[in-house]
BALUM-268467 format. One line per field, with one value per residue: residue number from 1; x, y, z of N, C-alpha, C in turn. Coordinates in steps of 0.1 Angstrom, whole numbers, plus 5000, padded with zeros to 4 digits. Layout:
BEGIN
drenro = c(NUM | ...)
n_xx = c(X | ...)
n_yy = c(Y | ...)
n_zz = c(Z | ...)
ca_xx = c(X | ...)
ca_yy = c(Y | ...)
ca_zz = c(Z | ...)
c_xx = c(X | ...)
c_yy = c(Y | ...)
c_zz = c(Z | ...)
end
This chain:
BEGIN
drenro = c(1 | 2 | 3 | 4 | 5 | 6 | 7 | 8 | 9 | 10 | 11 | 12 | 13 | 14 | 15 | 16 | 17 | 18 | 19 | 20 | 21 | 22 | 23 | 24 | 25 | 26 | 27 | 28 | 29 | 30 | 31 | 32 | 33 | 34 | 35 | 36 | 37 | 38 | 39 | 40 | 41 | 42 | 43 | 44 | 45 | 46 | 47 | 48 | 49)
n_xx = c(7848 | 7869 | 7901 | 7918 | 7948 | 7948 | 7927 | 7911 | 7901 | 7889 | 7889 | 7906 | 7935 | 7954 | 7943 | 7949 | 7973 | 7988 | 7972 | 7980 | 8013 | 8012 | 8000 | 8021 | 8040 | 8032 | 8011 | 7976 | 7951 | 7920 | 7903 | 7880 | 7855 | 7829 | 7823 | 7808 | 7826 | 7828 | 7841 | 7828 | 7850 | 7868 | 7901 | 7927 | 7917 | 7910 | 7931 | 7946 | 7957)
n_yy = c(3902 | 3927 | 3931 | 3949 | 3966 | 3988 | 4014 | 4044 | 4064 | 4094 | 4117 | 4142 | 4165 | 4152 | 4125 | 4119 | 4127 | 4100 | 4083 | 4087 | 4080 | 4056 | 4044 | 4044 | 4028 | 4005 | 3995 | 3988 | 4011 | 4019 | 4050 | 4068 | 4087 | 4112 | 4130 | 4145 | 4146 | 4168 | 4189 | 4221 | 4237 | 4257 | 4265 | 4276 | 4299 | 4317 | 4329 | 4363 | 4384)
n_zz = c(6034 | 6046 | 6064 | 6084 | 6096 | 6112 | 6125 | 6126 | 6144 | 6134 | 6115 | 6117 | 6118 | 6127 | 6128 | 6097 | 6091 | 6109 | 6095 | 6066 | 6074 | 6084 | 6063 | 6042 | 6055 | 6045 | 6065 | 6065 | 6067 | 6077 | 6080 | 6096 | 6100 | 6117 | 6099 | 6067 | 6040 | 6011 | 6042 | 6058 | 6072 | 6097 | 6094 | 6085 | 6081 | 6108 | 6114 | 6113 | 6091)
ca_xx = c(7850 | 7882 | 7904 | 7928 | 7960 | 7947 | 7916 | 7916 | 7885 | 7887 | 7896 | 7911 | 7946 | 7964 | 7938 | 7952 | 7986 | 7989 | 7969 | 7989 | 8020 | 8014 | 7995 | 8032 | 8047 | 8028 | 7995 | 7964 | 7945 | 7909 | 7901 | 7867 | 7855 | 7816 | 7812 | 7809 | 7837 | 7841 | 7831 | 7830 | 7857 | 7873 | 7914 | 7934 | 7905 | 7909 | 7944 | 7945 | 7973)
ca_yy = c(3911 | 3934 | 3938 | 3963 | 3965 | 4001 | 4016 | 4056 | 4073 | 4107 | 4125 | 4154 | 4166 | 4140 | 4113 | 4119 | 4122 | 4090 | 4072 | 4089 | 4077 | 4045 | 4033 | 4046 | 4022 | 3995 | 3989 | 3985 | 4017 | 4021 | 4063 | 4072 | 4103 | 4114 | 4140 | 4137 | 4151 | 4180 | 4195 | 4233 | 4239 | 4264 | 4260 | 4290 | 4313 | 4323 | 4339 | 4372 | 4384)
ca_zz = c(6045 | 6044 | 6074 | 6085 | 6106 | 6119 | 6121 | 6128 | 6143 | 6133 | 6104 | 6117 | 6112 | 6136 | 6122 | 6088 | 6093 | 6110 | 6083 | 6058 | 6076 | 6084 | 6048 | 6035 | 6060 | 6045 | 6065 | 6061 | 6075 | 6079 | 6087 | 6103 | 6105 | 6116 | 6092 | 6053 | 6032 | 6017 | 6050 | 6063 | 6088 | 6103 | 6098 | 6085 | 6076 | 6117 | 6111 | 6109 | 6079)
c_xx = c(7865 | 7886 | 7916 | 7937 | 7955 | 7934 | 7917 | 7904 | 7892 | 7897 | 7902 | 7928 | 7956 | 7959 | 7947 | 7962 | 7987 | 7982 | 7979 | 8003 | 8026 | 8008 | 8013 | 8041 | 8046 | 8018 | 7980 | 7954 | 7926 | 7906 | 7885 | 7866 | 7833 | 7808 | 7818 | 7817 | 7831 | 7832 | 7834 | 7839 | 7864 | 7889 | 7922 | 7926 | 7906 | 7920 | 7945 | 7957 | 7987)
c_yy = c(3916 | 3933 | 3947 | 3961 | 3979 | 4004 | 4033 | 4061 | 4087 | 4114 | 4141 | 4159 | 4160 | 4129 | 4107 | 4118 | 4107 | 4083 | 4075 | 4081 | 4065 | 4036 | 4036 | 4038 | 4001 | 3991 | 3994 | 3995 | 4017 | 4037 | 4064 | 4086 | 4105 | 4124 | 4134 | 4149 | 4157 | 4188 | 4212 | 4235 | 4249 | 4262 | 4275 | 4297 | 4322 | 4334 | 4355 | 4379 | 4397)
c_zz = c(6044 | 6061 | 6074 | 6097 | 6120 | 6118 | 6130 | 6131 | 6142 | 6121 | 6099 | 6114 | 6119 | 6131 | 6105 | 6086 | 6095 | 6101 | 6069 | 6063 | 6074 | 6074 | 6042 | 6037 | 6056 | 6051 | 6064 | 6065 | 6070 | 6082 | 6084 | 6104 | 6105 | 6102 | 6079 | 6047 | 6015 | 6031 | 6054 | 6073 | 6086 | 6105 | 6099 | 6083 | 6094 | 6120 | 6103 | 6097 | 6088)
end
């Protein structure tokens, strides 16, 4: 059984950061997310030029 210092539900663009941050800091993250990766989203494609 693995454990983890963190564990991150959501793998949106605050989820990620912070796991990125804090594996950099040294621990142990876990990140969650419901949907399956690569997924369809909606980021900069709404920005008009």
């Amino acid at each position: 059984m693995k454990s983890y210092d963190v564990v991150i539900s959501g793998a949106g663009p605050a989820g990620c950061s912070s796991a990125l941050f804090l594996a950099q800091k040294g621990y142990r993250v876990l990140l969650l997310d419901k949907a399956t990766f690569p997924r369809e989203k909606v980021c900069g494609d709404s920005i008009t030029a």
